[in-house]
C-alpha positions as CSV (number, residue, x, y, z in Angstrom):
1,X,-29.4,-35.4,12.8
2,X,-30.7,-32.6,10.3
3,X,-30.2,-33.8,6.9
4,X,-29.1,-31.2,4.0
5,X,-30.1,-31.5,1.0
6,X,-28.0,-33.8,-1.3
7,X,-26.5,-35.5,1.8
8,X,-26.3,-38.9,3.7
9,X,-26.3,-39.2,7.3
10,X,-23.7,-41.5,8.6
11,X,-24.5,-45.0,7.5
12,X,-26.4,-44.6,4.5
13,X,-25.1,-44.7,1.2
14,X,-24.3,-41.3,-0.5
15,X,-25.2,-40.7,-4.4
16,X,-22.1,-40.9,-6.3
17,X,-22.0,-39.1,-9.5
18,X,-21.7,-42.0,-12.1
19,X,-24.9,-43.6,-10.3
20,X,-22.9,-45.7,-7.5
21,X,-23.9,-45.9,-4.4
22,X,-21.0,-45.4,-1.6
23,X,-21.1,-45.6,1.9
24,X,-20.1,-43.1,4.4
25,X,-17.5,-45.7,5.6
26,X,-15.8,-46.2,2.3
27,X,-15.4,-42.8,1.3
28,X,-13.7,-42.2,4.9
29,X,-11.3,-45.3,4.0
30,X,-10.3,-43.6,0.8
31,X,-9.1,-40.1,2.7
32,X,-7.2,-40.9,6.3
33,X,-8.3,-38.9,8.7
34,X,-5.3,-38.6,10.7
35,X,-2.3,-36.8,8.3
36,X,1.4,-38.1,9.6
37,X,3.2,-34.9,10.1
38,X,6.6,-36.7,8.6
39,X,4.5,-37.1,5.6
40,X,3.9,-33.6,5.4
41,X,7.4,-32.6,6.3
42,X,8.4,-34.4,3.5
43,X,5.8,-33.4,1.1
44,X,6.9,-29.2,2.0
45,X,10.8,-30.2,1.3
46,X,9.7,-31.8,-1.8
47,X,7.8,-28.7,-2.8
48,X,10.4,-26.5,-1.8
49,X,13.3,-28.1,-3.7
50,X,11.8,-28.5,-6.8
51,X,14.2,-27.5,-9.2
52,X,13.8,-24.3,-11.7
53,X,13.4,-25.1,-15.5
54,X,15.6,-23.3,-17.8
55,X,13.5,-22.1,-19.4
56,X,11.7,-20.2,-16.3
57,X,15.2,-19.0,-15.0
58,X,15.8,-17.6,-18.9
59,X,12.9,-15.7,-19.1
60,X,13.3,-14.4,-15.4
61,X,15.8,-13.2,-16.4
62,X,15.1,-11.7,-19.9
63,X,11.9,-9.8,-17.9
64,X,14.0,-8.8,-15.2
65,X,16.7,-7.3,-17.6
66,X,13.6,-5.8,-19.8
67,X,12.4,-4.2,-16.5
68,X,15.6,-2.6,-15.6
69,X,16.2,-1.2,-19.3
70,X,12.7,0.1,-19.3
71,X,13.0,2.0,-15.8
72,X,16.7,3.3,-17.1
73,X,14.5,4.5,-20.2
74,X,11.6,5.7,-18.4
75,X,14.2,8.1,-16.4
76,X,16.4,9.0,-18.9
77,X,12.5,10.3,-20.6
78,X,12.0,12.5,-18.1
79,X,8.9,10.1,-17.4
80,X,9.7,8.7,-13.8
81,X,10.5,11.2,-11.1
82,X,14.3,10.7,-9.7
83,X,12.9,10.1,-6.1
84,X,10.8,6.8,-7.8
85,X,13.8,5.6,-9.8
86,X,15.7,4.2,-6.5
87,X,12.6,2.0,-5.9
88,X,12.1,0.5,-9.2
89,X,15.9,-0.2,-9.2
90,X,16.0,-2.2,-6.0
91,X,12.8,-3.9,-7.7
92,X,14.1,-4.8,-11.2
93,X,17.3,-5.9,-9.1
94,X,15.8,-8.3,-7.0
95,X,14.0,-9.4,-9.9
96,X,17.4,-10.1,-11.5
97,X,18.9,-11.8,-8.0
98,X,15.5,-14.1,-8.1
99,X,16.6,-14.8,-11.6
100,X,20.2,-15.6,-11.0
101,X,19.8,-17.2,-7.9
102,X,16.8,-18.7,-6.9
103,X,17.7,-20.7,-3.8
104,X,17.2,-17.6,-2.7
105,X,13.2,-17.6,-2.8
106,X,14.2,-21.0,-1.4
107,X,15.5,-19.5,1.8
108,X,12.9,-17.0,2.7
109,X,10.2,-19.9,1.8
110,X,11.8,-22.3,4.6
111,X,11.9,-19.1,6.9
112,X,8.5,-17.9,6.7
113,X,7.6,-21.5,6.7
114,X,5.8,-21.0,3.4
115,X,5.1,-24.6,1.2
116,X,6.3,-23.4,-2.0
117,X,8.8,-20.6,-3.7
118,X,5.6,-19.6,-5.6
119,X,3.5,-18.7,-2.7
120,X,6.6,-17.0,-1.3
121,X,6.6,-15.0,-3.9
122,X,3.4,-14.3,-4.5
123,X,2.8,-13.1,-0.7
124,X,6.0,-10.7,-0.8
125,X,4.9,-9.5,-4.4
126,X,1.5,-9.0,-2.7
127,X,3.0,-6.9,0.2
128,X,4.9,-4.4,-1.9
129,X,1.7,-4.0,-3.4
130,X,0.1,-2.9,-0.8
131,X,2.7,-0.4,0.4
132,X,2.7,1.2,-3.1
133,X,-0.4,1.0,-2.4
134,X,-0.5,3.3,0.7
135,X,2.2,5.1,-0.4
136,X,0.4,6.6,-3.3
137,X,-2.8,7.0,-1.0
138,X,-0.7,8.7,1.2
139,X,0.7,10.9,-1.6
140,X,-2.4,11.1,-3.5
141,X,-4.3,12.7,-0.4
142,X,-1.8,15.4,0.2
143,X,-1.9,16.4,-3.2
144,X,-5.7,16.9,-3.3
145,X,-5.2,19.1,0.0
146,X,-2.5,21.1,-2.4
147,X,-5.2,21.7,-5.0
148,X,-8.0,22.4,-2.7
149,X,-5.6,25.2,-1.2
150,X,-4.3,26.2,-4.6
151,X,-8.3,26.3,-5.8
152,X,-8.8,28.9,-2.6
153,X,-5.6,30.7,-2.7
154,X,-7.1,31.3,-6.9
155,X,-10.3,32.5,-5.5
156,X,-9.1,35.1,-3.2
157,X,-6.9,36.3,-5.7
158,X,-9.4,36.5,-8.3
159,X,-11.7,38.3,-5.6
160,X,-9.2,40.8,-5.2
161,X,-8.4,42.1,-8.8
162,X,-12.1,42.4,-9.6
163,X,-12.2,44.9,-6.3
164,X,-9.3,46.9,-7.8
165,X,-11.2,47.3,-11.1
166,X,-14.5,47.0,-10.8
167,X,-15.4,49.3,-13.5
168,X,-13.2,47.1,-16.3
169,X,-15.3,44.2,-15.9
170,X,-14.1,40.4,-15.6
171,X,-10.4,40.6,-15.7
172,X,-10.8,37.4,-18.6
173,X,-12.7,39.8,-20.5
174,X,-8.8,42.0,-21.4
């Protein structure tokens, strides 16, 4: 067998970092090689059922609340676009559902089959990401084909008014 550096083949004694010499045997002793899947069912409902702090489902909810205020504010501004608004609603509203009731999160964990509410969320909060994502791509590409014709459509017309009066000079000139 091909040794790496740093490494013991089976059977000889592996450098520990406090200057300790341990076998390939013992450290296999410490860390079971075979994992007893009732173990690990129980080790997911554990995870899963942990219960909420207070003090998380407070501030939840203070954010989510914040959120929806600031979207309400943002449109009322003339800042956000009405066609954006419904979107950021549904948002700050699941935000305060989450908040209110997180068995929830519980739910959709145990049916994606995720190990904890936090992963759960951070994969479906990672998602909508990614379709806002496209989304704007999508809008952001059609609105650099708008300028791009607007840019042209200029150009012509700029073309044409210095044929009409060529002897006036550049029509910015006035």
């Amino acid at each position: 067998m091909k040794r790496a550096r740093g490494q013991a083949l089976p059977g000889e004694a592996l450098e520990h970092g406090s200057g300790m010499d341990i076998s390939w045997a013992q450290l296999l002793e410490t860390f079971p090689m075979e994992l007893d899947l009732a173990n690990l069912d129980s080790l997911r409902r554990l995870l899963l059922e942990q219960p909420e702090s207070p003090v998380t489902r407070v501030i939840a909810l203070g954010v989510s609340i914040a959120f929806l205020g600031a979207v309400l504010e943002l449109v009322r501004r003339g800042r956000i676009r009405e066609e954006y608004t419904t979107i950021w609603i549904l948002v700050g509203g699941a935000l305060l559902v989450v908040g209110v009731w997180f068995d929830a999160v519980r739910i959709l964990a145990r049916a994606v089959g995720a190990w904890t509410s936090s992963s759960t969320l951070f994969f479906f909060g990672e998602m909508f990401l990614l379709v806002l994502c496209l989304q704007y791509a999508v809008r952001l590409s059609s609105l650099t084909q708008r300028v791009k014709q607007l840019t042209q459509e200029v150009a012509l017309l700029r073309g044409e008014l210095e044929e009409r009066a060529p002897g006036k000079g550049s029509p910015s000139a006035g």
